[in-house]
Structures are given as structure tokens and as C-alpha cells.
PDB file of N, CA, C and O in Angstrom:
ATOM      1  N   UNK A   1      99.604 114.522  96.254  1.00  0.00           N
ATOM      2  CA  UNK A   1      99.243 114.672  97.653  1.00  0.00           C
ATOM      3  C   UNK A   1      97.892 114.014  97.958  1.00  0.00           C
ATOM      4  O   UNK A   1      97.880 113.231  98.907  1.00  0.00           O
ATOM      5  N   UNK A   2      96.965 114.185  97.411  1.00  0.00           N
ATOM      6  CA  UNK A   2      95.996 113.786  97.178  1.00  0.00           C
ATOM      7  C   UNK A   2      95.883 112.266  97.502  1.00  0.00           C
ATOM      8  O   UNK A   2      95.411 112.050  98.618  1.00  0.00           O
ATOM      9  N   UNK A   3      96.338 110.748  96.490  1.00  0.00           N
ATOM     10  CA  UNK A   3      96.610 110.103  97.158  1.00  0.00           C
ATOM     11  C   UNK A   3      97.562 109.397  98.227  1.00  0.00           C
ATOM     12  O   UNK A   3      97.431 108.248  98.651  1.00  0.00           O
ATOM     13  N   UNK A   4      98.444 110.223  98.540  1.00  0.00           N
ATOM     14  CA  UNK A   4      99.523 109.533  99.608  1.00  0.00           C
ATOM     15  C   UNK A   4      98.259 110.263 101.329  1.00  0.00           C
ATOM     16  O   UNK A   4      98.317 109.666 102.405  1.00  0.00           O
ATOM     17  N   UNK A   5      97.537 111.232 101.180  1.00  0.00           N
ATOM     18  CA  UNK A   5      96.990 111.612 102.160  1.00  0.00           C
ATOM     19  C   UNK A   5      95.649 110.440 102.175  1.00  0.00           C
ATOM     20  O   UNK A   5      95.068 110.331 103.255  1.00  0.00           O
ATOM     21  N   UNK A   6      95.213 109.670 101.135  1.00  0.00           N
ATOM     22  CA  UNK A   6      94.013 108.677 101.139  1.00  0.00           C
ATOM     23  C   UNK A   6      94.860 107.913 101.800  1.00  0.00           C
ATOM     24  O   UNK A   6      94.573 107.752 102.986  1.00  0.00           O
ATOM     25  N   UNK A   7      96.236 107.158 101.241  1.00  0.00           N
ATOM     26  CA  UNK A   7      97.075 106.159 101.562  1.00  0.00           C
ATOM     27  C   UNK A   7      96.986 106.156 103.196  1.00  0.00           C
ATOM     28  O   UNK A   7      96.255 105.518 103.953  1.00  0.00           O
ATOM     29  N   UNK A   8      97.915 107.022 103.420  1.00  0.00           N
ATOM     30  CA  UNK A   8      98.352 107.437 105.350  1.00  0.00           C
ATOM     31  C   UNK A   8      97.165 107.311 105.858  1.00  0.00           C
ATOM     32  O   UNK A   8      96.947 106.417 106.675  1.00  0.00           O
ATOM     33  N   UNK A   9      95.949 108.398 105.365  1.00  0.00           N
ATOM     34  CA  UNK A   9      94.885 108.792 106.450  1.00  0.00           C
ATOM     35  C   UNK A   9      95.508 110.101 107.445  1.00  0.00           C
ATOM     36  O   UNK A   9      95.024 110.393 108.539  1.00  0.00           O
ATOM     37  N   UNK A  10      96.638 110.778 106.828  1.00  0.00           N
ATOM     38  CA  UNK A  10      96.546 111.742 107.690  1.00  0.00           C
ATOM     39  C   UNK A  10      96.188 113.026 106.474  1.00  0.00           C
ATOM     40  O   UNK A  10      96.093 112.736 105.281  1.00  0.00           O
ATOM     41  N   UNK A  11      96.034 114.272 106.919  1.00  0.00           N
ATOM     42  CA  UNK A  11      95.893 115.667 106.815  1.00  0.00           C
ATOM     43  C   UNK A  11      96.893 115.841 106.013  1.00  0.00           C
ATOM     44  O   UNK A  11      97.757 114.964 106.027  1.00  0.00           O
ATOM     45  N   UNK A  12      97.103 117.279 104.882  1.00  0.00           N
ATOM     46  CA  UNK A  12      98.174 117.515 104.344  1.00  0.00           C
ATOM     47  C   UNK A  12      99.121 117.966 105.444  1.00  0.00           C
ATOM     48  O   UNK A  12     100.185 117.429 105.751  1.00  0.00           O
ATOM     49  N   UNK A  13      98.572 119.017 105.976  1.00  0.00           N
ATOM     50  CA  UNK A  13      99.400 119.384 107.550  1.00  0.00           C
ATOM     51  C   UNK A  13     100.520 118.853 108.118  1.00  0.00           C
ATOM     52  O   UNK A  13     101.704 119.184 108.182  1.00  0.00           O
ATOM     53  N   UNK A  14      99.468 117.425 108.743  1.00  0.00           N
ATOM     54  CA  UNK A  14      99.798 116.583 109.451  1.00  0.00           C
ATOM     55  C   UNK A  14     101.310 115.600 108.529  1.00  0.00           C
ATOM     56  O   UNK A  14     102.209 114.828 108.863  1.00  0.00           O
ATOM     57  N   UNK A  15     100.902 116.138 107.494  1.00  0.00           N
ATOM     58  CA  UNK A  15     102.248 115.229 106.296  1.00  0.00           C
ATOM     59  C   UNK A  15     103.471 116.460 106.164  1.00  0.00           C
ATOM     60  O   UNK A  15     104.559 115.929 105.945  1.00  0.00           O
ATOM     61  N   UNK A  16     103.530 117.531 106.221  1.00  0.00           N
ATOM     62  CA  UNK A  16     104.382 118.397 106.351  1.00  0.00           C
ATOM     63  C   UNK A  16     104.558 118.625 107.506  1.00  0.00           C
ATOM     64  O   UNK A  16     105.555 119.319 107.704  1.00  0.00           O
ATOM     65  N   UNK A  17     103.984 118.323 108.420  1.00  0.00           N
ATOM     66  CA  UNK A  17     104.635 118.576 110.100  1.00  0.00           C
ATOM     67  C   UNK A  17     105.410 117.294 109.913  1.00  0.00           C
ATOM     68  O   UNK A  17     106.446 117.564 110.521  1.00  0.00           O
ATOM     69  N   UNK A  18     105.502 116.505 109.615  1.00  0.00           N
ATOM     70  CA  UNK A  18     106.454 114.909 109.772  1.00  0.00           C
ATOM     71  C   UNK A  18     107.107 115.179 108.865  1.00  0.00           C
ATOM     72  O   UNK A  18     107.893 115.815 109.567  1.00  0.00           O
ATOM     73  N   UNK A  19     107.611 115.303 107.677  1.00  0.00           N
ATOM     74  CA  UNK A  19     108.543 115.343 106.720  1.00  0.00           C
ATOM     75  C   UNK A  19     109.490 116.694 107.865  1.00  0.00           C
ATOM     76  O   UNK A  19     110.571 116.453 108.402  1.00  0.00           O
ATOM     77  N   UNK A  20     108.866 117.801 107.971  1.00  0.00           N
ATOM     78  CA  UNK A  20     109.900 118.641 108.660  1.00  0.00           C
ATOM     79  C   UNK A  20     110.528 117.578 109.735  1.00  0.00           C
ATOM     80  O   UNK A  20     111.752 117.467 109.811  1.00  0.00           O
ATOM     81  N   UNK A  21     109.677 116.817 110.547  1.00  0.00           N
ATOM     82  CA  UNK A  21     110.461 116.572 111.755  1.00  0.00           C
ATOM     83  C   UNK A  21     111.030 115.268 111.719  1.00  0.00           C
ATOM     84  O   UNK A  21     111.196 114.610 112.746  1.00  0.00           O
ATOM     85  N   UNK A  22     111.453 114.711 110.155  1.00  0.00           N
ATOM     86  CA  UNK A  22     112.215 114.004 109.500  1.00  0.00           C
ATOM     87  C   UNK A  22     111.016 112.362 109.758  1.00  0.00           C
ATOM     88  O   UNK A  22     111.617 111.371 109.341  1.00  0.00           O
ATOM     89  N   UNK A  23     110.103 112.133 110.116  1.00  0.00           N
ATOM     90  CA  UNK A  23     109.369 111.538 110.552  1.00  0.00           C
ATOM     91  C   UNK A  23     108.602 110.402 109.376  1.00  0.00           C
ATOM     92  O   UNK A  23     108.233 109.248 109.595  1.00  0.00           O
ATOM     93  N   UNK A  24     108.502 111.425 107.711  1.00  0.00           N
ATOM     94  CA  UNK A  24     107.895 111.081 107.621  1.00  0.00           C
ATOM     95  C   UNK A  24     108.711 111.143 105.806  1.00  0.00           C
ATOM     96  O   UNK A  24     109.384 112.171 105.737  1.00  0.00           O
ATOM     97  N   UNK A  25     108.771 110.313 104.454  1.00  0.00           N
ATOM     98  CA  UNK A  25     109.312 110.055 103.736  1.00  0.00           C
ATOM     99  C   UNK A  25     109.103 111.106 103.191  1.00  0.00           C
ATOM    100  O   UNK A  25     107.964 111.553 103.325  1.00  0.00           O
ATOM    101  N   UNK A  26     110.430 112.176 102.099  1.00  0.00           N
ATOM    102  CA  UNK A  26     110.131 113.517 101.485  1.00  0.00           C
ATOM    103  C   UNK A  26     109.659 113.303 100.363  1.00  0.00           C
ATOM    104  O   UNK A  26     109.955 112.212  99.877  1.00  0.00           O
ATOM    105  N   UNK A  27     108.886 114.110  99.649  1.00  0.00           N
ATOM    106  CA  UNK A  27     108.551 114.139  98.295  1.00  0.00           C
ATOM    107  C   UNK A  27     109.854 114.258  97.784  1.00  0.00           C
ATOM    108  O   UNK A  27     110.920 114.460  98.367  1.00  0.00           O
ATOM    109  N   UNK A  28     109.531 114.066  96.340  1.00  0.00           N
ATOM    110  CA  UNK A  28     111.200 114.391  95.313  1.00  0.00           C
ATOM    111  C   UNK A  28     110.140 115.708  94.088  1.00  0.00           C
ATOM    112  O   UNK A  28     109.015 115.920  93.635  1.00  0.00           O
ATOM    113  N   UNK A  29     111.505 116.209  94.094  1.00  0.00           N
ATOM    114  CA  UNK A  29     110.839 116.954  92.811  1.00  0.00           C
ATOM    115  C   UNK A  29     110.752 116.331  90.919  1.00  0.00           C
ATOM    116  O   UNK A  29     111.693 115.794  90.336  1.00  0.00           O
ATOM    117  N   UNK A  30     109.647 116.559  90.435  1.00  0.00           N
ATOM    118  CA  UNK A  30     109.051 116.629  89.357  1.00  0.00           C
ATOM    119  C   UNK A  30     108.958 117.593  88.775  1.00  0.00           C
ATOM    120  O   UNK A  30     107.847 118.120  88.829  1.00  0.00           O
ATOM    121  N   UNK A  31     110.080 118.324  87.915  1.00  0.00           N
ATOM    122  CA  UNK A  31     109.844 119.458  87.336  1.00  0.00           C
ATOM    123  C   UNK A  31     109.409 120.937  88.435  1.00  0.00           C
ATOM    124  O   UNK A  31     110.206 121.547  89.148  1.00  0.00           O
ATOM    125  N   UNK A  32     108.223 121.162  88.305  1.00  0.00           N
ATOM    126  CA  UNK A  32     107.506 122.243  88.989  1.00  0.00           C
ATOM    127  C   UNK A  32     106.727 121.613  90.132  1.00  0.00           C
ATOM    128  O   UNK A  32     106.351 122.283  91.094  1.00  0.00           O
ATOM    129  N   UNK A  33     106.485 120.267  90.002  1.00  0.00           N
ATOM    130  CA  UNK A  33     105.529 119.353  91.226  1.00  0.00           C
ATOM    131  C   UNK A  33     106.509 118.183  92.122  1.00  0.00           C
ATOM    132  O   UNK A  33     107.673 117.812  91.973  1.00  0.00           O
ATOM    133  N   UNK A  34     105.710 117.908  92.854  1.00  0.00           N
ATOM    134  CA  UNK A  34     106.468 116.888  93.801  1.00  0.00           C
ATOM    135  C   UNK A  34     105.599 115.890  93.497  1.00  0.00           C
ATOM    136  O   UNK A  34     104.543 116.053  92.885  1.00  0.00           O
ATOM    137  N   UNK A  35     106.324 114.115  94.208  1.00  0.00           N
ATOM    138  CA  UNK A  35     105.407 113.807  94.154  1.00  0.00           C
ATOM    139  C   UNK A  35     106.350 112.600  95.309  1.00  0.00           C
ATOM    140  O   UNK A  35     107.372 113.008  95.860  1.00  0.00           O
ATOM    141  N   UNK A  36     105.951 111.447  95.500  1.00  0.00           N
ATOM    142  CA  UNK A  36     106.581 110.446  96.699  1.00  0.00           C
ATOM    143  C   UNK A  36     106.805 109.122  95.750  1.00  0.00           C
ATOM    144  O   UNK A  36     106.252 108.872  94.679  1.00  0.00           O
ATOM    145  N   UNK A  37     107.508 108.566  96.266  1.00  0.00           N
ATOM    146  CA  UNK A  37     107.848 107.499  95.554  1.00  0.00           C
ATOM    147  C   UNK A  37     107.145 106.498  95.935  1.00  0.00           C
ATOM    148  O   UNK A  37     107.498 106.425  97.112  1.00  0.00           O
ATOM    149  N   UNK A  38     106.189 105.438  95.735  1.00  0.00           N
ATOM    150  CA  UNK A  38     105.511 105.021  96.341  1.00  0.00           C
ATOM    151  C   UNK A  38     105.996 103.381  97.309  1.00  0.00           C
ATOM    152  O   UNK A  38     105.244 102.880  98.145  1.00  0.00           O
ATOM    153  N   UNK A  39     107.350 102.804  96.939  1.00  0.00           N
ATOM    154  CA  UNK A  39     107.657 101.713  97.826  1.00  0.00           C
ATOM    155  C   UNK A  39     108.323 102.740  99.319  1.00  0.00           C
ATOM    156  O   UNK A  39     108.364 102.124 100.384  1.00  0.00           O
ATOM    157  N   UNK A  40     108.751 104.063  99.326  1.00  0.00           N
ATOM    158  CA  UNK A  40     108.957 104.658 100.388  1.00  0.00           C
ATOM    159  C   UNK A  40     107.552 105.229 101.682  1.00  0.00           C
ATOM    160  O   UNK A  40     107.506 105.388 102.902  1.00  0.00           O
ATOM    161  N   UNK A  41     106.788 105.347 100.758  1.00  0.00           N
ATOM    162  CA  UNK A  41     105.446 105.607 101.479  1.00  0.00           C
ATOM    163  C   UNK A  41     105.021 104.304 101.898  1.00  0.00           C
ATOM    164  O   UNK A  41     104.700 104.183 103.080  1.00  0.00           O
ATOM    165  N   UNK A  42     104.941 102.962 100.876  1.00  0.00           N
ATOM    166  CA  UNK A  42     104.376 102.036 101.113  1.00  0.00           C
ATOM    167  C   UNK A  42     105.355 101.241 102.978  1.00  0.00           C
ATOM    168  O   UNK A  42     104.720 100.798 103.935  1.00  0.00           O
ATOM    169  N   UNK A  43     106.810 101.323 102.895  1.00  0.00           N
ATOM    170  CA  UNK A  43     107.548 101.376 103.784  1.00  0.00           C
ATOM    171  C   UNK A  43     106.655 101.884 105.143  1.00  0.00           C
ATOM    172  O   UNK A  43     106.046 101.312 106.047  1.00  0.00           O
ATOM    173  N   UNK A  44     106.924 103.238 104.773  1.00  0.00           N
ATOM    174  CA  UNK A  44     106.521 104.089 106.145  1.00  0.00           C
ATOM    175  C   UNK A  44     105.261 103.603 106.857  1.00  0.00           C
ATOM    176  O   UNK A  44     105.107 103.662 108.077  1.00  0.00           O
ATOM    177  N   UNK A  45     104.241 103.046 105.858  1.00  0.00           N
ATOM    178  CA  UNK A  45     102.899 102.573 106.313  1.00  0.00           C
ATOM    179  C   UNK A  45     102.981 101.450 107.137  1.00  0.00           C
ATOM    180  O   UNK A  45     102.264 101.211 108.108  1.00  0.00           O
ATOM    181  N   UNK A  46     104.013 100.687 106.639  1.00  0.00           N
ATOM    182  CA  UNK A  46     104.441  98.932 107.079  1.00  0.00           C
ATOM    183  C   UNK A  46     104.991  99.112 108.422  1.00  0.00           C
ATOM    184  O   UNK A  46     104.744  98.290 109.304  1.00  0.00           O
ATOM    185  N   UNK A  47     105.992 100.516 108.704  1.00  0.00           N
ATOM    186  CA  UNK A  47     106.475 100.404 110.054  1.00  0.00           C
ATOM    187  C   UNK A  47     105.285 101.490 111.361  1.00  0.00           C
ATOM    188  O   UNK A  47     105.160 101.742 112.559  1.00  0.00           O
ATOM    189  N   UNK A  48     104.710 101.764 110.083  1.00  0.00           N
ATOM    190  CA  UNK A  48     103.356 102.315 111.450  1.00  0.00           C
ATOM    191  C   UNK A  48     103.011 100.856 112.004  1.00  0.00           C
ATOM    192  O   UNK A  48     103.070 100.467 113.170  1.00  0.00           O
ATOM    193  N   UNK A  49     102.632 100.147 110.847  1.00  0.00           N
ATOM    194  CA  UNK A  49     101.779  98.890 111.384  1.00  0.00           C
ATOM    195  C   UNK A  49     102.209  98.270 112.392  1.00  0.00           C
ATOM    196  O   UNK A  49     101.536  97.889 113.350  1.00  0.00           O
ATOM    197  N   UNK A  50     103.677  98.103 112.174  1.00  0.00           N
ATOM    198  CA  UNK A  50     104.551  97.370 112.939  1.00  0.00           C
ATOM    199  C   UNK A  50     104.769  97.762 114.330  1.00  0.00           C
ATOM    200  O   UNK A  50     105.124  96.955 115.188  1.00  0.00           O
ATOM    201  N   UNK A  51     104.491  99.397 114.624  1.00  0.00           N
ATOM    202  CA  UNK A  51     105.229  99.826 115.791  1.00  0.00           C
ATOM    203  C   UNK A  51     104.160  99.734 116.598  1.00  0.00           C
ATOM    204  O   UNK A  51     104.207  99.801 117.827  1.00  0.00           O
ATOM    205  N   UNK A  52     102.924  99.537 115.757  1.00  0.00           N
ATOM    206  CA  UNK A  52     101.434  99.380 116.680  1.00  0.00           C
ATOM    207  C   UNK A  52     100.677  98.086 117.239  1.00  0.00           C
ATOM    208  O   UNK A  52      99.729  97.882 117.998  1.00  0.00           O
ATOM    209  N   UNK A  53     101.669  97.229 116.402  1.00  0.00           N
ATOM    210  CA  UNK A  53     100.931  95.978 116.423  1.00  0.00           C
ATOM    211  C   UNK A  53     101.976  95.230 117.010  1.00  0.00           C
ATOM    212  O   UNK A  53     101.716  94.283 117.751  1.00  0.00           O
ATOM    213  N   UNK A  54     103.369  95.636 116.693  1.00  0.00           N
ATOM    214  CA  UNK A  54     104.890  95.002 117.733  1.00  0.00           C
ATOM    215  C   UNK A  54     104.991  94.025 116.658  1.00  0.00           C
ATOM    216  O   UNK A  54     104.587  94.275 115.523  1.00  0.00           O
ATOM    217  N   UNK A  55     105.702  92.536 117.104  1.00  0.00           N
ATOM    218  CA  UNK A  55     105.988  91.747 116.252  1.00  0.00           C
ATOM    219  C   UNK A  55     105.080  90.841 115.694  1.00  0.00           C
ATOM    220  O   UNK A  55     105.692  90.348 114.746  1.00  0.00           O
ATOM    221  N   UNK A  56     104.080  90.395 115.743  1.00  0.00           N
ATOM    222  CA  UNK A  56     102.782  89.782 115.870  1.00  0.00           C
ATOM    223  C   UNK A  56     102.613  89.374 114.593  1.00  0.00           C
ATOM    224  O   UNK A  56     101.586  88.780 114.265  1.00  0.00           O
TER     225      UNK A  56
END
């Protein structure tokens, strides 16, 4: 959690309010821990960029 919250720049919060509201890529489980896969996070970051910046 730790770095996918450096990655985004958002809040842990703010990362479990979006995964609930399907928004935002789920962790997978690791045994007893979670953790994100990182070309799915890296994804999600690419279409923030995209939806902010348009086609450019």
C-alpha cells in the first residue's frame, strides 16, 4: 500500500473508496497480504493522464 499510494498520490481511503466503486484496480491476495499488480496500477495511472490531458 505504501507504494501504490506514493505511485497514485492518493490517500489509503481515497484507494478503497475507488476499488469499492469499481474505479480503481483490486489488490489480489498474497497469502495473508495483498498486494497490486503493478502493469494494472501502472494502466490506471496512464488513463488518469489521458482523461486529463484528452488525446494530446
Amino acid at each position: 500500500m505504501p507504494e501504490v499510494r506514493t505511485l497514485v498520490g492518493l490517500s489509503e481511503g481515497a484507494i478503497h473508496e475507488r476499488i469499492r466503486e469499481k474505479k480503481f484496480p483490486s489488490p489480489i491476495k498474497l497469502g495473508r497480504a495483498s498486494g497490486w499488480i503493478e502493469e494494472e496500477i501502472q494502466a490506471w495511472i496512464d488513463a488518469q493522464i489521458k482523461a486529463t490531458r484528452g488525446d494530446h
